[in-house]
BALUM-397854 format. One record per residue: y, x, z of N, C-alpha, C in turn; residue number from 0; residue in one letter. Coordinates in nm, 3 decimals, m for minus. Layout:
! BALUM-397854
      n_py      n_px      n_pz     ca_py     ca_px     ca_pz      c_py      c_px      c_pz   num   residuo
         Y         X         Z         Y         X         Z         Y         X         Z   NUM         A
...
END
This chain:
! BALUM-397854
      n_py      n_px      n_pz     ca_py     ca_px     ca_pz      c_py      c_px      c_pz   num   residuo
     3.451    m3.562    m6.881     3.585    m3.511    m6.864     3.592    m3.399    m6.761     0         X
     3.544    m3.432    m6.678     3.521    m3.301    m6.531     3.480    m3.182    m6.577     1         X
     3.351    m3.171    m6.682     3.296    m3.087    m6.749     3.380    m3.012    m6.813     2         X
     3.460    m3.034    m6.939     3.545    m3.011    m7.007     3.715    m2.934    m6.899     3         X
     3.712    m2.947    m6.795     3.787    m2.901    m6.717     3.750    m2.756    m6.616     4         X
     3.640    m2.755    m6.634     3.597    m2.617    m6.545     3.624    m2.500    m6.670     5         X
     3.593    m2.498    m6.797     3.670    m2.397    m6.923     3.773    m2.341    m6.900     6         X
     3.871    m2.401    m6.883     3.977    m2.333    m6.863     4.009    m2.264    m6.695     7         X
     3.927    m2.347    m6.648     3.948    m2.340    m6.472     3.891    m2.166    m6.472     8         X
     3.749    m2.161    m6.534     3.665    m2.049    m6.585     3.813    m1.899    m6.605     9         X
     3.815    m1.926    m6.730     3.912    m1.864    m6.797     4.049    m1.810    m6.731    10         X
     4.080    m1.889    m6.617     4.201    m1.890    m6.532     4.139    m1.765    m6.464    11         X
     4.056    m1.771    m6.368     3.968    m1.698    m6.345     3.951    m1.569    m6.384    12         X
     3.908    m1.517    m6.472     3.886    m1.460    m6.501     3.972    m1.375    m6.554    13         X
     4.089    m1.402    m6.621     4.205    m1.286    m6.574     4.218    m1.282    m6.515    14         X
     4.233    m1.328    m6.351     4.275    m1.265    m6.222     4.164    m1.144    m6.197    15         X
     4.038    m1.180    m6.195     3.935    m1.105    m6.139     3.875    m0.997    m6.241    16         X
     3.831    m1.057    m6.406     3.790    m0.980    m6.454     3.801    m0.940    m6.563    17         X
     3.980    m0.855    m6.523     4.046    m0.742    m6.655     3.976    m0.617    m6.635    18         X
     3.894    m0.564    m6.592     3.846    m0.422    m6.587     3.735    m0.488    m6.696    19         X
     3.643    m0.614    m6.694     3.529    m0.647    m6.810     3.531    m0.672    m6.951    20         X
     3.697    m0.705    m6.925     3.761    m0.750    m7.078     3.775    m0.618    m7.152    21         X
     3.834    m0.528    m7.060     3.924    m0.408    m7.084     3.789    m0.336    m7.121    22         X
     3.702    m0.334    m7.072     3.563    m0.228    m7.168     3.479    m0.303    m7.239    23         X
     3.546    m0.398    m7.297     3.451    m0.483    m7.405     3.338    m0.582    m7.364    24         X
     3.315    m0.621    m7.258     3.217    m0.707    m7.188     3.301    m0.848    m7.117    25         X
     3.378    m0.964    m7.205     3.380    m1.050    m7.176     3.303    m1.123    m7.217    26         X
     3.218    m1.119    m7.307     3.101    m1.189    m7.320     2.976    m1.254    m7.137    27         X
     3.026    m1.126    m7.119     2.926    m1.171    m6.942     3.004    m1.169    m6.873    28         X
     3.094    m1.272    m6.849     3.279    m1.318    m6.756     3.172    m1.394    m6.686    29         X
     3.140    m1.492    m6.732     3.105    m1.627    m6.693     2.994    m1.602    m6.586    30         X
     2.926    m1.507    m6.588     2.796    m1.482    m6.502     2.831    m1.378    m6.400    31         X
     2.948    m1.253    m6.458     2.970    m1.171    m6.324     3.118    m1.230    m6.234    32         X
     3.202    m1.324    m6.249     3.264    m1.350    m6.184     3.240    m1.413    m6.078    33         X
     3.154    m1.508    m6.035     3.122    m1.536    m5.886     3.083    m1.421    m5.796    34         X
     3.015    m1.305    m5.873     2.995    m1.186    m5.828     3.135    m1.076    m5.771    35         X
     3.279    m1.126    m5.854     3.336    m1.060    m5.888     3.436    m1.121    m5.764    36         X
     3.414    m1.232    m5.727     3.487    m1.317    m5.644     3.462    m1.295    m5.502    37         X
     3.324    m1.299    m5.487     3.251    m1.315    m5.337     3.188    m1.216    m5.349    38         X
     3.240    m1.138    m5.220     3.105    m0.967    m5.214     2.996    m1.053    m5.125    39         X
     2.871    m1.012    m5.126     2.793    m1.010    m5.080     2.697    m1.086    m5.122    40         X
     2.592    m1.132    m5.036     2.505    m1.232    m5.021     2.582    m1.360    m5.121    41         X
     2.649    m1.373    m5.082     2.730    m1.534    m5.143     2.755    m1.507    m5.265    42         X
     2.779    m1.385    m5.338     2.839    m1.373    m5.493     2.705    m1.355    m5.579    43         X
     2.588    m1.342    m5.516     2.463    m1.308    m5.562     2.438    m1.469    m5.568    44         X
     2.378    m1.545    m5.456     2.352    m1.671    m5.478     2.420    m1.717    m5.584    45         X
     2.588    m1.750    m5.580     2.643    m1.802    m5.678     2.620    m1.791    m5.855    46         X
     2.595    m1.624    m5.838     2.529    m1.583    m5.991     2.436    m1.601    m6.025    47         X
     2.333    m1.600    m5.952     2.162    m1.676    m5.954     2.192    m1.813    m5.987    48         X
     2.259    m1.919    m5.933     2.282    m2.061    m6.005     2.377    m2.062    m6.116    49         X
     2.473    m2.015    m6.130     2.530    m2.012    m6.266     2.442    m1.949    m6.355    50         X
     2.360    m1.872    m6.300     2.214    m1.780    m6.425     2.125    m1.895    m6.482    51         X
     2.094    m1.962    m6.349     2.012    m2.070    m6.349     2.053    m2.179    m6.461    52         X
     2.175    m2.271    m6.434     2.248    m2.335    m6.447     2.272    m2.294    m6.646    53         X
     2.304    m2.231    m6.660     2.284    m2.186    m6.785     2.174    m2.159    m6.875    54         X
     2.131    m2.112    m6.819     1.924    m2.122    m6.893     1.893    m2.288    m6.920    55         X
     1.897    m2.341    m6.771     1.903    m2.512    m6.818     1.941    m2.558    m6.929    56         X
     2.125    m2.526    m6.933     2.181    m2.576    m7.034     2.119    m2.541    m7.161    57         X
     2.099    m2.416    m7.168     2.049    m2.363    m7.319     1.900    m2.418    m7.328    58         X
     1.828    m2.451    m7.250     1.709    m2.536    m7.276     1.702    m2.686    m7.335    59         X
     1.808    m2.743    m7.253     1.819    m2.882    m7.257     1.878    m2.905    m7.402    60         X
     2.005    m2.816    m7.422     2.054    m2.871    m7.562     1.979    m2.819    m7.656    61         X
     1.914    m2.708    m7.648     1.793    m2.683    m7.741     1.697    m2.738    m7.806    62         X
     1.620    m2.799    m7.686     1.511    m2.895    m7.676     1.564    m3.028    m7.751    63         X
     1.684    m3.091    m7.694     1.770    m3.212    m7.768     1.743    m3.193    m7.924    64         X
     1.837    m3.100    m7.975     1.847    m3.096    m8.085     1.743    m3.053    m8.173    65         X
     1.650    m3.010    m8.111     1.569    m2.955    m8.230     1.519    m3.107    m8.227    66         X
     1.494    m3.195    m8.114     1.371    m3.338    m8.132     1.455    m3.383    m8.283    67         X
     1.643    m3.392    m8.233     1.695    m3.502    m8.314     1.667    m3.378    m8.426    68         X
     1.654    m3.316    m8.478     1.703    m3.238    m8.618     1.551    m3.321    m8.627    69         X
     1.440    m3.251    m8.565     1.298    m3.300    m8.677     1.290    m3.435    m8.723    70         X
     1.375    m3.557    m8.587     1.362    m3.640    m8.629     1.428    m3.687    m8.754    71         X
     1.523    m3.650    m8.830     1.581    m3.667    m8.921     1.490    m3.596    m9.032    72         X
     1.429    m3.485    m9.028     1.372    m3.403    m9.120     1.259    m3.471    m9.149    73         X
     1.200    m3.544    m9.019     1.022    m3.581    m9.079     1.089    m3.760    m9.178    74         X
     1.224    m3.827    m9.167     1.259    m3.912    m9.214     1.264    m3.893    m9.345    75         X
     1.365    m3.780    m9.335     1.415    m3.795    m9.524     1.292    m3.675    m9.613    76         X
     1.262    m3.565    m9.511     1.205    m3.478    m9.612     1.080    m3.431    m9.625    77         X
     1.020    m3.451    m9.478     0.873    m3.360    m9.428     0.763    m3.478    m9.476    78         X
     0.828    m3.605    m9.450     0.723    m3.717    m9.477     0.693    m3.736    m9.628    79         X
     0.782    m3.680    m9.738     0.780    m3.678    m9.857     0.645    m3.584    m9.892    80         X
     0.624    m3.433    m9.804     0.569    m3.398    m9.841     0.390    m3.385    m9.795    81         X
     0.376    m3.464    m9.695     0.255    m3.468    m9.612     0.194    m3.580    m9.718    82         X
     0.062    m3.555    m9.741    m0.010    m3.644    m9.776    m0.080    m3.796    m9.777    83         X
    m0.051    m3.840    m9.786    m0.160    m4.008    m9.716    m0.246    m3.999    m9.648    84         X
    m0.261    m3.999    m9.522    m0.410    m3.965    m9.445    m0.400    m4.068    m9.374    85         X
    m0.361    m4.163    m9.372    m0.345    m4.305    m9.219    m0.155    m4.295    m9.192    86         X
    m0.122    m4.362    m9.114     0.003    m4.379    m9.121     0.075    m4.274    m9.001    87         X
    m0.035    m4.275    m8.899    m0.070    m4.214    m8.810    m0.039    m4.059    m8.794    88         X
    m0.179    m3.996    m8.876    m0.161    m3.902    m8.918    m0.044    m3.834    m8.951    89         X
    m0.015    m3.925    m9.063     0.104    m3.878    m9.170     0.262    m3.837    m9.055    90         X
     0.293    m3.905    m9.023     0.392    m3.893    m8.949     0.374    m3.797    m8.849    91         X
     0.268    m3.790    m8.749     0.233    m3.683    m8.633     0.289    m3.568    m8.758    92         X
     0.220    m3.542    m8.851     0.234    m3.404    m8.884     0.382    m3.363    m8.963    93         X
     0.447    m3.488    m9.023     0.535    m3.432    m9.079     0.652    m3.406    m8.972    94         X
     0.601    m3.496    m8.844     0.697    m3.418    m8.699     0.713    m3.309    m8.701    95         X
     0.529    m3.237    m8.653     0.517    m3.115    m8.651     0.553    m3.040    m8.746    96         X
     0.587    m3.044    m8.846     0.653    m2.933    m8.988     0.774    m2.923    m8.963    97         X
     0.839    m3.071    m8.928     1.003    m3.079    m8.917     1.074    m2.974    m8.803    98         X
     0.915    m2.984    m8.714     1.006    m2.937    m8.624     1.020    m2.802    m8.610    99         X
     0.884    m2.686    m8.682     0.894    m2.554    m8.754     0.991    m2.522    m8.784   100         X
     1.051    m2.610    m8.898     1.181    m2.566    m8.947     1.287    m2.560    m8.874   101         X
     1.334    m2.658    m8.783     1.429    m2.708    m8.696     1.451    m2.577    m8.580   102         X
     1.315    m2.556    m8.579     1.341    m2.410    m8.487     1.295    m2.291    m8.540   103         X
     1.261    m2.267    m8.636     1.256    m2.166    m8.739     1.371    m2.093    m8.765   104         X
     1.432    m2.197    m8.846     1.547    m2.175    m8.934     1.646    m2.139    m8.816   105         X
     1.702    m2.142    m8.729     1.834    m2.150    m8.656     1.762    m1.975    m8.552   106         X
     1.654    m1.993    m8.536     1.597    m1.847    m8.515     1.669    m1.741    m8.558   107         X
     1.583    m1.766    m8.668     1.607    m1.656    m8.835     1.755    m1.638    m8.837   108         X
     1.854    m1.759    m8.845     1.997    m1.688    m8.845     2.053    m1.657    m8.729   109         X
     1.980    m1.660    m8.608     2.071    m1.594    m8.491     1.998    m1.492    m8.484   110         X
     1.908    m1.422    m8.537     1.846    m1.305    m8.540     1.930    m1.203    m8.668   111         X
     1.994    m1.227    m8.763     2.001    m1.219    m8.845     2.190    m1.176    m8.816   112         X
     2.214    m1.279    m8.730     2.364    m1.314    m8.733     2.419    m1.212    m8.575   113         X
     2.377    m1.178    m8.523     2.391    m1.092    m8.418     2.556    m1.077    m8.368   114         X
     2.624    m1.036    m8.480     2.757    m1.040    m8.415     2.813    m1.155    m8.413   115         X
     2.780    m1.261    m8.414     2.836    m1.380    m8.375     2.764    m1.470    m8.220   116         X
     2.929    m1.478    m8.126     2.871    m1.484    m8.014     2.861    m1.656    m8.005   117         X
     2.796    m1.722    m7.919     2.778    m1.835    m7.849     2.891    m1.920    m7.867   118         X
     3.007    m1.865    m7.824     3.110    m1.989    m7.813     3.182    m1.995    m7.969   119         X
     3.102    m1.868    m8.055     3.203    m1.901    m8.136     3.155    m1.974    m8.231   120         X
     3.004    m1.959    m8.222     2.916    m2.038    m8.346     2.925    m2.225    m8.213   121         X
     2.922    m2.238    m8.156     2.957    m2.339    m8.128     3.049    m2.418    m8.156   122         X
     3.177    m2.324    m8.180     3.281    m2.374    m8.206     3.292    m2.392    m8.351   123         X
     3.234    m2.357    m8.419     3.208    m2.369    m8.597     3.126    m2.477    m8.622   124         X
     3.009    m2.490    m8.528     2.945    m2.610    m8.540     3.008    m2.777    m8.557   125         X
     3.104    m2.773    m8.407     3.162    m2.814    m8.419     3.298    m2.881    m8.482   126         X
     3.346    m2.780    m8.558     3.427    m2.783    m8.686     3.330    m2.842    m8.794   127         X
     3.259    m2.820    m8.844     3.168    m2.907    m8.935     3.136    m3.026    m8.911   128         X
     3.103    m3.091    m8.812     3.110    m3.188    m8.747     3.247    m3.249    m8.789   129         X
     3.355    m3.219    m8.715     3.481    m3.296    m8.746     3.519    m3.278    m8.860   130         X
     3.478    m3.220    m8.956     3.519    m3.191    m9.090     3.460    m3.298    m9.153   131         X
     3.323    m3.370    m9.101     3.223    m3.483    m9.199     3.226    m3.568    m9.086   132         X
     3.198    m3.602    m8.983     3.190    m3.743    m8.950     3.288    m3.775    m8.855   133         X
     3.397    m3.688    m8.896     3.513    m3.770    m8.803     3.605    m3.853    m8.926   134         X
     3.596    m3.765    m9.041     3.695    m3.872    m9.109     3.594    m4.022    m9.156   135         X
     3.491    m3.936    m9.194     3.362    m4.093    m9.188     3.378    m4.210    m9.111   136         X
     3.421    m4.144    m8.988     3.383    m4.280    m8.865     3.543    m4.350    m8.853   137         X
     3.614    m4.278    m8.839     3.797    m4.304    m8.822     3.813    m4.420    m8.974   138         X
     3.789    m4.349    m9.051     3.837    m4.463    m9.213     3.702    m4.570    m9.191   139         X
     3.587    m4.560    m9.189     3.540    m4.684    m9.211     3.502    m4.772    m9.085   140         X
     3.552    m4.700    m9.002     3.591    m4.811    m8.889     3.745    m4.939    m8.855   141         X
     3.847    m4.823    m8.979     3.989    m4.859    m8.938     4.057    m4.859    m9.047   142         X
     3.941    m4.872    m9.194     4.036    m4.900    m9.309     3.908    m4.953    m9.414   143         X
     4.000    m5.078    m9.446     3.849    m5.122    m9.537     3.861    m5.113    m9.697   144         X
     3.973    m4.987    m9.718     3.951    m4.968    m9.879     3.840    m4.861    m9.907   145         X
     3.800    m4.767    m9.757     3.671    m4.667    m9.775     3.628    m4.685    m9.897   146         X
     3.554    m4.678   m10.035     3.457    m4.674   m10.112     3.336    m4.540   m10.063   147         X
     3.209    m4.588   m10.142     3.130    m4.527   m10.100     3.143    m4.365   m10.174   148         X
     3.226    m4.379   m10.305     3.255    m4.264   m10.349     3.337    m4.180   m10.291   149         X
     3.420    m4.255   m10.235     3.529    m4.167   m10.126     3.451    m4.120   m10.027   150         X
     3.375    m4.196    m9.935     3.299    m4.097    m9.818     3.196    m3.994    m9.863   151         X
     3.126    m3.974   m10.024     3.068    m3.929   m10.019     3.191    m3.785   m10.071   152         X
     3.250    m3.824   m10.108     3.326    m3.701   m10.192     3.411    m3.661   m10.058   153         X
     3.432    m3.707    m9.962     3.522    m3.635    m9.810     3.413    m3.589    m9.758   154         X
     3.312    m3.604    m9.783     3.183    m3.565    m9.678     3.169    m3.425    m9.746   155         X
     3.173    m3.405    m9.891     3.132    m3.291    m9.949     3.249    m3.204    m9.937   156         X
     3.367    m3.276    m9.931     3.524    m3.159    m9.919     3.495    m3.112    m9.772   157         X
     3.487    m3.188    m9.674     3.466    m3.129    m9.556     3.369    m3.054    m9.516   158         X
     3.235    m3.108    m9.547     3.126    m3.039    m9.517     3.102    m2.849    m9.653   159         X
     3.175    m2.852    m9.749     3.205    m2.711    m9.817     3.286    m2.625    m9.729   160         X
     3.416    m2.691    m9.700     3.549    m2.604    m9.644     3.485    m2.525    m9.529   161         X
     3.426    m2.674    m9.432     3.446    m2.604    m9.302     3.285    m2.519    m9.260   162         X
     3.188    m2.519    m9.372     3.057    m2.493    m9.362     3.082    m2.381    m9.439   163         X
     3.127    m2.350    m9.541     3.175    m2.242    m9.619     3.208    m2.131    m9.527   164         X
     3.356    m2.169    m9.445     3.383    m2.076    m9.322     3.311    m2.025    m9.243   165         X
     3.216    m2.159    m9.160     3.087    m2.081    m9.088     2.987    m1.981    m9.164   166         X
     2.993    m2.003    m9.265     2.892    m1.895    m9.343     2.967    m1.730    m9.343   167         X
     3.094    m1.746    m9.414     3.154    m1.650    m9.389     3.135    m1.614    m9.261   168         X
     3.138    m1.649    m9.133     3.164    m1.613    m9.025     3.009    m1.531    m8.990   169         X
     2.942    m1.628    m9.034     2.780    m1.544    m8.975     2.693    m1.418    m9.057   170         X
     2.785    m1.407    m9.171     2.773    m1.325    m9.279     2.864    m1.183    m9.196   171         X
     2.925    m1.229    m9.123     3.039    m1.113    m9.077     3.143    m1.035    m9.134   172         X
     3.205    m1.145    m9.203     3.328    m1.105    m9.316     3.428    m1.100    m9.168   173         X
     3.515    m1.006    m9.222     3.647    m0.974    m9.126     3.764    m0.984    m9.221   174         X
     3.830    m1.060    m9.158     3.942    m1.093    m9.256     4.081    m1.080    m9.119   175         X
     4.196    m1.021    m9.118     4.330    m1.022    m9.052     4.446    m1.126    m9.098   176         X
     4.551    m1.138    m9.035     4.571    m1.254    m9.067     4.556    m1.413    m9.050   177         X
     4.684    m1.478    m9.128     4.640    m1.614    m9.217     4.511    m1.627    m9.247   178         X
     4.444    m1.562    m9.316     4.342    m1.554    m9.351     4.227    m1.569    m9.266   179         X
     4.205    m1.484    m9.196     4.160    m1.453    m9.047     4.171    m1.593    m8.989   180         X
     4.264    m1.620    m8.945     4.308    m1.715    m8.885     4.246    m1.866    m8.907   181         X
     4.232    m1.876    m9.063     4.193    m1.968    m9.117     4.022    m1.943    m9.098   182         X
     3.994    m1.891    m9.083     3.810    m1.876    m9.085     3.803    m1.900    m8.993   183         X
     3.844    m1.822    m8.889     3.826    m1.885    m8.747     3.779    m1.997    m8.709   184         X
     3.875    m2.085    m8.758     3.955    m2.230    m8.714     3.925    m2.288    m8.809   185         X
     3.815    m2.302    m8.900     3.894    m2.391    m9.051     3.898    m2.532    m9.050   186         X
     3.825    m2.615    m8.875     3.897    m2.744    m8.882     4.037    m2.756    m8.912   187         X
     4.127    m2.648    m8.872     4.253    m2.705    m8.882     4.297    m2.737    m9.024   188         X
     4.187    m2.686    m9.159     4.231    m2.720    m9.270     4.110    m2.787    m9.329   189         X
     4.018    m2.797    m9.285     3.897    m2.898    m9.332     3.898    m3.036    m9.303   190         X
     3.953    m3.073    m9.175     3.952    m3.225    m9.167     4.052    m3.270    m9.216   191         X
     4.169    m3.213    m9.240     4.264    m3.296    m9.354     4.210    m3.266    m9.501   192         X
     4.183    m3.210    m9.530     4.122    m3.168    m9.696     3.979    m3.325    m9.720   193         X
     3.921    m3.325    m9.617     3.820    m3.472    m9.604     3.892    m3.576    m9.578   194         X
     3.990    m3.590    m9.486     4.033    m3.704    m9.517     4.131    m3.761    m9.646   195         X
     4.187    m3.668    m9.673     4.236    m3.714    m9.803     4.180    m3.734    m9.926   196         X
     4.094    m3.624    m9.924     3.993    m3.665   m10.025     3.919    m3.785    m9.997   197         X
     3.863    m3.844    m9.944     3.810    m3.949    m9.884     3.961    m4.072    m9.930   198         X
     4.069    m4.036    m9.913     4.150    m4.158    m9.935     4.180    m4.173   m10.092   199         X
     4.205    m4.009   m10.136     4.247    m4.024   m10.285     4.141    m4.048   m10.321   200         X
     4.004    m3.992   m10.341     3.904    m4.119   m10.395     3.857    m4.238   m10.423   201         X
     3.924    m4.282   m10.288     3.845    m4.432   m10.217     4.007    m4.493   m10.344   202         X
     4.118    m4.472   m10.342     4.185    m4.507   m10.437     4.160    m4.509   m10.576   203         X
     4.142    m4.400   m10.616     4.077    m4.402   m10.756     3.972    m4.472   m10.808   204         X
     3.865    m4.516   m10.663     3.787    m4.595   m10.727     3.759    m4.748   m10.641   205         X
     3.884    m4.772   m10.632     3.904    m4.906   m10.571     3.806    m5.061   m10.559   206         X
     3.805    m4.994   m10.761     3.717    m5.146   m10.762     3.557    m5.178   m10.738   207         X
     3.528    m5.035   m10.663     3.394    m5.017   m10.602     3.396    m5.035   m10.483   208         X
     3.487    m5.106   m10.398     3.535    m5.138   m10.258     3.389    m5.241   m10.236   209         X
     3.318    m5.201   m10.143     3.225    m5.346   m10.139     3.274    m5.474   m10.057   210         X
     3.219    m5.544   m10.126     3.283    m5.714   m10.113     3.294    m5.746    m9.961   211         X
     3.207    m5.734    m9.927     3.190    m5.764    m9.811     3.304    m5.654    m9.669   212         X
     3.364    m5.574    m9.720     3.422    m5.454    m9.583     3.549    m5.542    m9.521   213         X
     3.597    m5.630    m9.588     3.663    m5.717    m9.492     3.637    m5.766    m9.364   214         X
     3.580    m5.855    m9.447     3.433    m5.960    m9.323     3.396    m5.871    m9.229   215         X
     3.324    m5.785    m9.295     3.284    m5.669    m9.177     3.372    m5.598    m9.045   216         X
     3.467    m5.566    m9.096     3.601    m5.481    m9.018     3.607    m5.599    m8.963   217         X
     3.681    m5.718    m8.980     3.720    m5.867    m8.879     3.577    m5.871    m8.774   218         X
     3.454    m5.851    m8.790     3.356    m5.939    m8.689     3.367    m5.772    m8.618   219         X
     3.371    m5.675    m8.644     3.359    m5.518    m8.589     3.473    m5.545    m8.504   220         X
     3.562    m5.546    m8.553     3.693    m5.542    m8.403     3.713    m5.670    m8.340   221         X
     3.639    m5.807    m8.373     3.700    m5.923    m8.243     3.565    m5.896    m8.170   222         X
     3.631    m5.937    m8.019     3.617    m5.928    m7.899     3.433    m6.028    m7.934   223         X
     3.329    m5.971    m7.877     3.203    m6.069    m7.900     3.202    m6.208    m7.790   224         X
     3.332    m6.206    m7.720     3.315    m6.328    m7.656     3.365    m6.465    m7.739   225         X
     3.422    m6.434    m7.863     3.451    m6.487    m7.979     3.363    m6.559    m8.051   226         X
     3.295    m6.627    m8.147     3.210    m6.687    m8.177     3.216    m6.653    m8.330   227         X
     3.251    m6.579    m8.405     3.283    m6.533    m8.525     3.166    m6.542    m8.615   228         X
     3.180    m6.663    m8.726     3.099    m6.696    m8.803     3.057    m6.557    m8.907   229         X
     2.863    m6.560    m8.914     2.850    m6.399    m9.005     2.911    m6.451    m9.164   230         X
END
């Protein structure tokens, strides 16, 4: 929560101090020349050296994170399919190592590729894809037990098109004004309702594929485990 509060604190900031950076097209580097911009001397230098610092970290750490979890998912469903039988051993070491080629390959290639798209904004698209597929996923089959499996898979595909669709547009560098505009930007604001409903009008339509068991389940998921709740 603390984290999530220095953004705007940032931002506050930075119109006071730095409208001459905005005003010639360089708010992209707010975040690194404003301690500079704040404190003359000795002190605005230190401060920018650890926010320099401080940022390299970050972009290491979540880097490093995600590429482990992406391979680890990749050497699961796809890399292990294609490595050969050599010991069990083997097999897995290497379909790591392939997974993880790709994992940092691929995201290379499109930020090399994608140039006019800055940091916060492909973050922020990321993140829209995300809430577009596993927020209505986790919200309905945590808190409604008509889910069917056809419904999550068919909200997973409405959400994960809409709001992945947009990011493509976006890294492709379509310019659109406007509604329109507006909507690419942002397209959680119309992708996670487009998944969740789809996800409900499905899960309706195909009711009688409800599995037997999501009752039972939802009752032992929400009582308290100091409860003794027969499986």
């Amino acid at each position: 929560g603390l984290f999530y509060f220095w953004p705007p604190v940032f931002a506050a900031l930075g119109r006071v101090y730095g409208g001459d950076l905005v005003a010639d097209g360089h708010a992209d580097v707010l975040v690194l020349e404003l301690p500079r911009l704040m404190v003359d001397g000795v002190g605005g230098e230190v401060l920018t050296a650890l926010v320099t610092a401080g940022a390299f970290a970050a972009f290491l750490s979540t880097a490093s994170g995600l590429a482990i979890a992406v391979s680890g998912v990749l050497t699961q469903d796809v890399t292990s399919r294609w490595v050969g039988e050599r010991g069990p051993t083997a097999s897995v070491a290497t379909a790591f190592r392939l997974a993880a080629v790709l994992a940092v390959t691929v995201p290379v290639g499109v930020a090399l590729l994608a140039t006019n798209l800055g940091v916060a904004q492909s973050v922020g698209l990321a993140f829209a894809v995300a809430a577009s597929t596993f927020c209505p996923l986790l919200m309905l089959g945590i808190w409604w037990r008509g889910l069917t499996p056809a419904g999550a898979l068919a909200g997973l595909a409405a959400g994960g098109v809409g709001a992945g669709g947009a990011a493509v547009v976006n890294v492709v560098g379509v310019e659109a004004s406007g509604w329109p505009g507006a909507l690419l930007a942002q397209p959680a604001a119309w992708s996670v309702p487009i998944a969740f409903a789809t996800m409900v009008l499905v899960s309706l339509a195909t009711r009688s594929r409800t599995p037997a068991h999501a009752h039972r389940f939802l009752v032992r998921l929400h009582t308290p485990e100091a409860l003794d709740v027969p499986q």
